[in-house]
DOVO-292000 format. One record per residue: residue number from 1; residue in one letter; x, z, y of N, C-alpha, C, O, CB in turn. Coordinates in Angstrom, 3 decimals, decimal comma. Each point is the difference from the previous one (the first is absolute). Glycine has a CB too. Layout:
N
[r NUM; 'A'; [X; Z; Y]; [X; Z; Y]; [X; Z; Y]; [X; Z; Y]; [X; Z; Y]]
...
This chain:
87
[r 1; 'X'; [4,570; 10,331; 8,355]; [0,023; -0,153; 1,437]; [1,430; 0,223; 0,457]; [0,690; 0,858; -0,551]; [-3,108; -0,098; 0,794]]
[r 2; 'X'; [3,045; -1,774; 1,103]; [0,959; 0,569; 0,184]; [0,193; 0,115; 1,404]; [-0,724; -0,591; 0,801]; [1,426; -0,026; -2,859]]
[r 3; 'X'; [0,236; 1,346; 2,388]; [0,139; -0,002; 1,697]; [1,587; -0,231; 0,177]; [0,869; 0,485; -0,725]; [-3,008; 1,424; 1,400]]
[r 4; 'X'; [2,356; -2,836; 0,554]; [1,072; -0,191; 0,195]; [0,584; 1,122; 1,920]; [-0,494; 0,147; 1,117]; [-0,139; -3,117; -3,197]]
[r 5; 'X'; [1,658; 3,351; 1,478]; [0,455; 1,090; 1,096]; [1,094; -0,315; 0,035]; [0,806; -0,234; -0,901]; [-2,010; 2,028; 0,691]]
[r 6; 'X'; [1,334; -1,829; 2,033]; [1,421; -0,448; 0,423]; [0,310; -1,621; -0,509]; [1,079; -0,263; -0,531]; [-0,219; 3,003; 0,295]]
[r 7; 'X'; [-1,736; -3,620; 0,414]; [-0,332; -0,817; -0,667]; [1,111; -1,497; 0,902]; [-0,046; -0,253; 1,204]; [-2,865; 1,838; -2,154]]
[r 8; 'X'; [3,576; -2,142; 0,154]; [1,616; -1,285; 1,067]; [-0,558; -0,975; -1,240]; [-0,599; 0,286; -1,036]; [3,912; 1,306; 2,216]]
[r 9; 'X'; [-2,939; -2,642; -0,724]; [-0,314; -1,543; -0,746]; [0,553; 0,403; -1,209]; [-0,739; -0,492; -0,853]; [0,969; -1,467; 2,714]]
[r 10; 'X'; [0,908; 2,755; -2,567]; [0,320; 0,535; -1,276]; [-0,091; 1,248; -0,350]; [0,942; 0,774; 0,169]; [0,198; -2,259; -0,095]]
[r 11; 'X'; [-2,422; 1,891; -0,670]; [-0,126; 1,144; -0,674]; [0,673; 0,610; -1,135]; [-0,472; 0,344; -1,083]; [-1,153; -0,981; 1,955]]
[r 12; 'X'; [2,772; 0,708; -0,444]; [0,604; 0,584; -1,347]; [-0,276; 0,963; -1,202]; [0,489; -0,232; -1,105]; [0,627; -0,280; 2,624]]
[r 13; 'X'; [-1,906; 1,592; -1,279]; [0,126; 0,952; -0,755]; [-1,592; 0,322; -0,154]; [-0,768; 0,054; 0,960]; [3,349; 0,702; -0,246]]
[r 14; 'X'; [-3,023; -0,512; -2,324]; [-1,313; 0,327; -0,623]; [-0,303; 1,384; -0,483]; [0,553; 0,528; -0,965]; [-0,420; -2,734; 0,354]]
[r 15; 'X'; [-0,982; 2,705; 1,299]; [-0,101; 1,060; -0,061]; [-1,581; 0,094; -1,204]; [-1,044; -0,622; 0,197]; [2,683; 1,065; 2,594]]
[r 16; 'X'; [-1,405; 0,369; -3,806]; [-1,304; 0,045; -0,841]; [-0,053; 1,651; 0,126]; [0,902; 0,795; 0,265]; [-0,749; -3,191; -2,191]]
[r 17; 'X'; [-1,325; 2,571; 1,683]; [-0,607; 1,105; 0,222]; [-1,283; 0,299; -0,730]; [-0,458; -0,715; -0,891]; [1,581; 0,457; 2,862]]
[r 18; 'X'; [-1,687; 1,411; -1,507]; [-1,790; 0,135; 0,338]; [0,260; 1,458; 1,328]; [0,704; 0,941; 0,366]; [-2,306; -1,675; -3,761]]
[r 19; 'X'; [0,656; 0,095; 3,576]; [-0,583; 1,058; 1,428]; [-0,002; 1,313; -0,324]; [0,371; 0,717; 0,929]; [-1,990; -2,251; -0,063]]
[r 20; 'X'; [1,328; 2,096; -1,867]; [-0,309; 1,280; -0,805]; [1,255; 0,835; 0,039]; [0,032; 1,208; 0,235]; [-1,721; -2,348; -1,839]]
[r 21; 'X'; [2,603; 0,445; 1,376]; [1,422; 0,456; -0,449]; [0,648; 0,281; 1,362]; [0,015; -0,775; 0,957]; [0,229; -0,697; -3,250]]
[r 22; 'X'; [0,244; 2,594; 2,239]; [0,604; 0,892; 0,977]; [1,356; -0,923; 0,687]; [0,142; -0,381; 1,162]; [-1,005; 2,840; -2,694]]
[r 23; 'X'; [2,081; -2,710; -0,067]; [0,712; -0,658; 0,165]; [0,411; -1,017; 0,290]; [1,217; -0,185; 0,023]; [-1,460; 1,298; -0,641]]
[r 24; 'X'; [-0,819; -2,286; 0,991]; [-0,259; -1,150; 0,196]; [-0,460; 0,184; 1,451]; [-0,043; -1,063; 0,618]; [-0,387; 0,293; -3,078]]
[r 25; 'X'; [-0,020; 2,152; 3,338]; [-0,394; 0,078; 0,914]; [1,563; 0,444; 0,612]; [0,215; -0,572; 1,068]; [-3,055; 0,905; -1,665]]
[r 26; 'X'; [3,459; 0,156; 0,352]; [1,851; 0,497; 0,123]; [0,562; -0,806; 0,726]; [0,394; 0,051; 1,165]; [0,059; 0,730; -3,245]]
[r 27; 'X'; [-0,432; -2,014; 0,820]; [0,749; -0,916; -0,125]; [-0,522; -1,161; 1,229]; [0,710; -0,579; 0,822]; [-0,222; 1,348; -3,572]]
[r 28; 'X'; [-1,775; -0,857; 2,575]; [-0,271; -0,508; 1,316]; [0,200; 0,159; 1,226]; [0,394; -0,937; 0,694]; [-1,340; 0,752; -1,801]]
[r 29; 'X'; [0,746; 1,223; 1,530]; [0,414; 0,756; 1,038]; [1,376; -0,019; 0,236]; [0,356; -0,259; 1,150]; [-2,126; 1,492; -1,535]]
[r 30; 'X'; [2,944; -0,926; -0,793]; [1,602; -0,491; 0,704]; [0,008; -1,311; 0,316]; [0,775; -0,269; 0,918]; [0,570; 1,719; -2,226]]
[r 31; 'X'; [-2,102; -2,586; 0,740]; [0,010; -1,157; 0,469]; [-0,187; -0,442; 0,966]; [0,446; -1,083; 0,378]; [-0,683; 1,052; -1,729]]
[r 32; 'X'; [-0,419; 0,722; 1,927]; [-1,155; -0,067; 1,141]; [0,901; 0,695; 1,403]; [-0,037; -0,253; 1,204]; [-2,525; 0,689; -3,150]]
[r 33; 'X'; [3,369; 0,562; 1,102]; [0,437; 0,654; 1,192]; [1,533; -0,565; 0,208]; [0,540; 0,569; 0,949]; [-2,181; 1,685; -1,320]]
[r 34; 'X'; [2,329; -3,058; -0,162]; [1,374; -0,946; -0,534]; [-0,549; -1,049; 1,058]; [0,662; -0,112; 1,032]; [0,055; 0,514; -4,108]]
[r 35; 'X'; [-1,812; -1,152; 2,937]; [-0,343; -1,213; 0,309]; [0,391; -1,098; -0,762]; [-0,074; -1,139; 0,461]; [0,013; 2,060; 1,383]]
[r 36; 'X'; [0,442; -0,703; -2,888]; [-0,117; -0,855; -1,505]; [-1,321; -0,640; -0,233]; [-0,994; 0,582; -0,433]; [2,519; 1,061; -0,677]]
[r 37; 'X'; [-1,437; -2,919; 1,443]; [-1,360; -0,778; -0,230]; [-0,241; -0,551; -1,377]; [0,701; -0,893; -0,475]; [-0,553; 0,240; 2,792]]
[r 38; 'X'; [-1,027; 1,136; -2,864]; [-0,542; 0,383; -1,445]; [-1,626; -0,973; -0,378]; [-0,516; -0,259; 1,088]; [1,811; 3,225; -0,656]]
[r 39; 'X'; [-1,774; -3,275; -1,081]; [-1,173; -0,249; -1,025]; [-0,650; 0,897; -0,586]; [0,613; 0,323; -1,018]; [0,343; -1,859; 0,631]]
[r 40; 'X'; [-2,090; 2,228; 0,539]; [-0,384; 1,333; -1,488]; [-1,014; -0,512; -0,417]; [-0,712; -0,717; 0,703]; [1,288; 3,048; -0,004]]
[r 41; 'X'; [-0,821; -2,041; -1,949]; [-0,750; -0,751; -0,847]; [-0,414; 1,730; -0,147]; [0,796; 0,938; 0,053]; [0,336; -3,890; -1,246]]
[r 42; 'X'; [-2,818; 3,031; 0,968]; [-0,424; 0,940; -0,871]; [-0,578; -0,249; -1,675]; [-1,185; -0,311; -0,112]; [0,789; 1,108; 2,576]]
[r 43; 'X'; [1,029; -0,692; -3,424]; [-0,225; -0,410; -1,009]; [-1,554; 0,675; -0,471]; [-0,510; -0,348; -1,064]; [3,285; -0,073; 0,757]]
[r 44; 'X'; [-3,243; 1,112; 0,945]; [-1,142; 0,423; -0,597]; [-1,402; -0,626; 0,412]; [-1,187; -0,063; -0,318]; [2,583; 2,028; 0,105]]
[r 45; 'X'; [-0,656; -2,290; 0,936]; [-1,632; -1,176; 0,887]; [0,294; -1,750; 0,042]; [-0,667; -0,848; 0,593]; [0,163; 3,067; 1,713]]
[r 46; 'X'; [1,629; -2,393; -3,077]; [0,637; -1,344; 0,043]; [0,316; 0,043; -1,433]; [0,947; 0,662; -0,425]; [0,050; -0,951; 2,921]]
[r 47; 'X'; [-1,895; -0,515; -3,368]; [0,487; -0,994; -1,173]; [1,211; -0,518; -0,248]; [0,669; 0,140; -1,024]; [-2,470; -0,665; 1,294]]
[r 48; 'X'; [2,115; -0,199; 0,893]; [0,918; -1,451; 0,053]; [1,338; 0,767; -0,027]; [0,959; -0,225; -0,737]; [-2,500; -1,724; 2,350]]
[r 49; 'X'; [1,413; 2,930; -0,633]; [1,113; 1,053; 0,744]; [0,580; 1,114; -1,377]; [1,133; 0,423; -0,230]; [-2,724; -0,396; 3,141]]
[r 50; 'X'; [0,319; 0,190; -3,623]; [0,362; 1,079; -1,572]; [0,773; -0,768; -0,719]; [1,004; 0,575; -0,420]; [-3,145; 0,665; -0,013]]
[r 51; 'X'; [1,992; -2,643; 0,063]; [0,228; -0,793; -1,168]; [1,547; -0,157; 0,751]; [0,880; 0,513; -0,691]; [-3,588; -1,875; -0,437]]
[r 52; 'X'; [3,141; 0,826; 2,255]; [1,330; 0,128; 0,159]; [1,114; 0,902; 0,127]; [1,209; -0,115; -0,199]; [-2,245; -1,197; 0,708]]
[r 53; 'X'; [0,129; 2,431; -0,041]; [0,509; 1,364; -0,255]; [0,852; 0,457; -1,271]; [1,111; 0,522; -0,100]; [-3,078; -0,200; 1,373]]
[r 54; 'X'; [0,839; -0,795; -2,368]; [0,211; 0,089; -1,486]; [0,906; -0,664; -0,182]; [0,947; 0,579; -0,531]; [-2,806; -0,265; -0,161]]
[r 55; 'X'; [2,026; -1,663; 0,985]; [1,199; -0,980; -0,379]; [1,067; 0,320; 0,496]; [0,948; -0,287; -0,731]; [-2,124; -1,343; 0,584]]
[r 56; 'X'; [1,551; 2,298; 1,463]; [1,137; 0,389; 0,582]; [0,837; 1,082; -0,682]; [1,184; -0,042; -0,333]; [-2,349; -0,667; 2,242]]
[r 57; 'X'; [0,034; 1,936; -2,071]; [0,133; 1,284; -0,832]; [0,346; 0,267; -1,335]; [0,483; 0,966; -0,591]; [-1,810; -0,713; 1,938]]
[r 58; 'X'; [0,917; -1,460; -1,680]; [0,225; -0,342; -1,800]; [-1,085; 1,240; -0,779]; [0,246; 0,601; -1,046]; [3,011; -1,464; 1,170]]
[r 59; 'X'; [-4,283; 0,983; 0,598]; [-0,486; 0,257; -0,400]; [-0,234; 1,928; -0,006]; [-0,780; 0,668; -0,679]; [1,312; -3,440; -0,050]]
[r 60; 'X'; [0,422; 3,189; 1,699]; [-0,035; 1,151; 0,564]; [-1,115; 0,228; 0,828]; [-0,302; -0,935; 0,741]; [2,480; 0,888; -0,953]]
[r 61; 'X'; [-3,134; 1,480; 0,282]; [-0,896; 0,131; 1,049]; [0,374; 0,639; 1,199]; [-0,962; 0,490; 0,591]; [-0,422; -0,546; -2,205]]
[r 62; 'X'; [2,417; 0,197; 2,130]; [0,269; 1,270; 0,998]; [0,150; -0,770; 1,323]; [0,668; -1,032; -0,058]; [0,680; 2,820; -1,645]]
[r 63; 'X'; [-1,858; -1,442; 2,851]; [-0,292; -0,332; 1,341]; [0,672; 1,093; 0,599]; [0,101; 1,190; -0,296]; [-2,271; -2,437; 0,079]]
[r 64; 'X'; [2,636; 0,488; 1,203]; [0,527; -0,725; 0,684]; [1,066; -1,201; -0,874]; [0,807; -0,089; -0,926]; [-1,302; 2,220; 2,744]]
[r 65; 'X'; [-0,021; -2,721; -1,019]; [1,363; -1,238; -0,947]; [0,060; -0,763; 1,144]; [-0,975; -0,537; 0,526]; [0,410; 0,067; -3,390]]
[r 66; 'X'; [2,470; 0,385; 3,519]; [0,086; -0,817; 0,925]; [0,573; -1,509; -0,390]; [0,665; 0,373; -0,966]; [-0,500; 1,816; 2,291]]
[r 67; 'X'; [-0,003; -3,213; -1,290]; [0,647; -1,056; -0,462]; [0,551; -1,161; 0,995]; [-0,908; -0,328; 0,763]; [-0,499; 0,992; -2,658]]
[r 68; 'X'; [2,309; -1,211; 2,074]; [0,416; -0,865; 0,277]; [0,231; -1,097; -0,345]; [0,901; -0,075; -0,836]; [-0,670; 1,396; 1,375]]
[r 69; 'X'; [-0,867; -2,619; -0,111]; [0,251; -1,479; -0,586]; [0,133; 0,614; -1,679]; [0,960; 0,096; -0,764]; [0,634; -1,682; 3,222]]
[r 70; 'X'; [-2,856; 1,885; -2,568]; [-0,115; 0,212; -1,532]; [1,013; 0,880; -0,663]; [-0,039; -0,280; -1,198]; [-0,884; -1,905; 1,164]]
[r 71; 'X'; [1,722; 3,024; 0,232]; [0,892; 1,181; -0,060]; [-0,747; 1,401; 0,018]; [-0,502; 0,350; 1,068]; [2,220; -1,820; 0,113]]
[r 72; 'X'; [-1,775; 1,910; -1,773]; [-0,311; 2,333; -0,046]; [0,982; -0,113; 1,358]; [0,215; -1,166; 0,332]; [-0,061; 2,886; -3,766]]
[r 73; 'X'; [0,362; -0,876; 4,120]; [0,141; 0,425; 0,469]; [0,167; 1,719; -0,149]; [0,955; 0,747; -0,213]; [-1,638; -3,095; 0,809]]
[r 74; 'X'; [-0,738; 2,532; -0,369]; [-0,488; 1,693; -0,672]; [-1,479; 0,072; -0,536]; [-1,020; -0,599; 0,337]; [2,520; 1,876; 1,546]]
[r 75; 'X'; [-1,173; -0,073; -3,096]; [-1,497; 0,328; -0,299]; [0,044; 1,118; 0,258]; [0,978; 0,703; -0,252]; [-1,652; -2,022; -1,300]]
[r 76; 'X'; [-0,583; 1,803; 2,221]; [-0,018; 1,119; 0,495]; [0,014; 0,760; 1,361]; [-0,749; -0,624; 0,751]; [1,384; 0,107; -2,584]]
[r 77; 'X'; [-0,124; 1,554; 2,447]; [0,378; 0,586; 0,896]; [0,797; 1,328; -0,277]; [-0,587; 0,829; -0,695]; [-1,214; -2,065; 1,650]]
[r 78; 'X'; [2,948; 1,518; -0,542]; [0,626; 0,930; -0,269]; [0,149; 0,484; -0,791]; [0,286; 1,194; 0,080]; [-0,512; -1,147; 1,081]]
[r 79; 'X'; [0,102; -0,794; -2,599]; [-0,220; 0,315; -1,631]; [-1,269; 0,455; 0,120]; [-0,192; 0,863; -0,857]; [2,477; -0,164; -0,079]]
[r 80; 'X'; [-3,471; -0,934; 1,777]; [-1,269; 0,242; -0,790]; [-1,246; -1,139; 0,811]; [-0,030; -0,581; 1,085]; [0,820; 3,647; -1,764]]
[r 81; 'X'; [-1,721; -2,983; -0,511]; [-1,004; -1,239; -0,114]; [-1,352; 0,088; -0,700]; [-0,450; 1,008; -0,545]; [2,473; -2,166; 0,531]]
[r 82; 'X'; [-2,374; 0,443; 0,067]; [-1,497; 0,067; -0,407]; [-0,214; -0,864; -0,992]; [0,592; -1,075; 0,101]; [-1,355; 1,630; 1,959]]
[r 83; 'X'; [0,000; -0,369; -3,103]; [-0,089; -1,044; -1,002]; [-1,365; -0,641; -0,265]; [-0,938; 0,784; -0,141]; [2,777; 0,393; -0,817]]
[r 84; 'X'; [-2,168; -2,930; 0,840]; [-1,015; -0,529; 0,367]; [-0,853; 0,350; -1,316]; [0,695; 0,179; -1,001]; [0,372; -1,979; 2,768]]
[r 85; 'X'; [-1,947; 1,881; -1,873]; [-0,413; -0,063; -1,438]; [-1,018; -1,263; -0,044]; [-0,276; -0,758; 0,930]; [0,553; 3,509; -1,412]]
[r 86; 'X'; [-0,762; -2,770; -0,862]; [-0,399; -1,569; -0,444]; [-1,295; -0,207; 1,438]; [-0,473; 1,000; 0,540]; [0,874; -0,902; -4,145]]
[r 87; 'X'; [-0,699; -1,151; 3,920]; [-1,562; -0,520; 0,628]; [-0,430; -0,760; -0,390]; [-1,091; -0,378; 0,425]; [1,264; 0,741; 1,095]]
């Protein structure tokens, strides 16, 4: 599932997550409070959203992961994160 926030004809920046994770709730929230218009994908209730996650990450599990036009950006929040495990 994803939600688009702060949402302009170019969404630049992908936000992956899960809801669960503290840091993914952080990270949202500076976004939110910047007015940086963002994409979040929750990888735990989204298939489509995990499998690209994976491809971006190379295969790393740790959420928050921000990305740009297919770019990391950041994993994480403030050096800390949550890690997805298999579904």
């Amino acid at each position: 599932m994803s939600f688009a926030r702060g949402w302009s004809a170019a969404v630049p920046l992908e936000l992956y997550g899960t809801r669960s994770c503290q840091y993914t709730a952080e990270l949202r929230e500076e976004l939110d409070w910047r007015g940086t218009p963002f994409v979040e994908y929750d990888v735990e209730s989204d298939a489509a959203a995990l499998q690209r996650f994976l491809q971006l990450a190379a295969g790393n599990r740790t959420v928050p992961l921000l990305v740009e036009d297919g770019k990391i950006l950041q994993t994480g929040y403030n050096g800390r994160g949550c890690v997805v495990g298999p579904l």
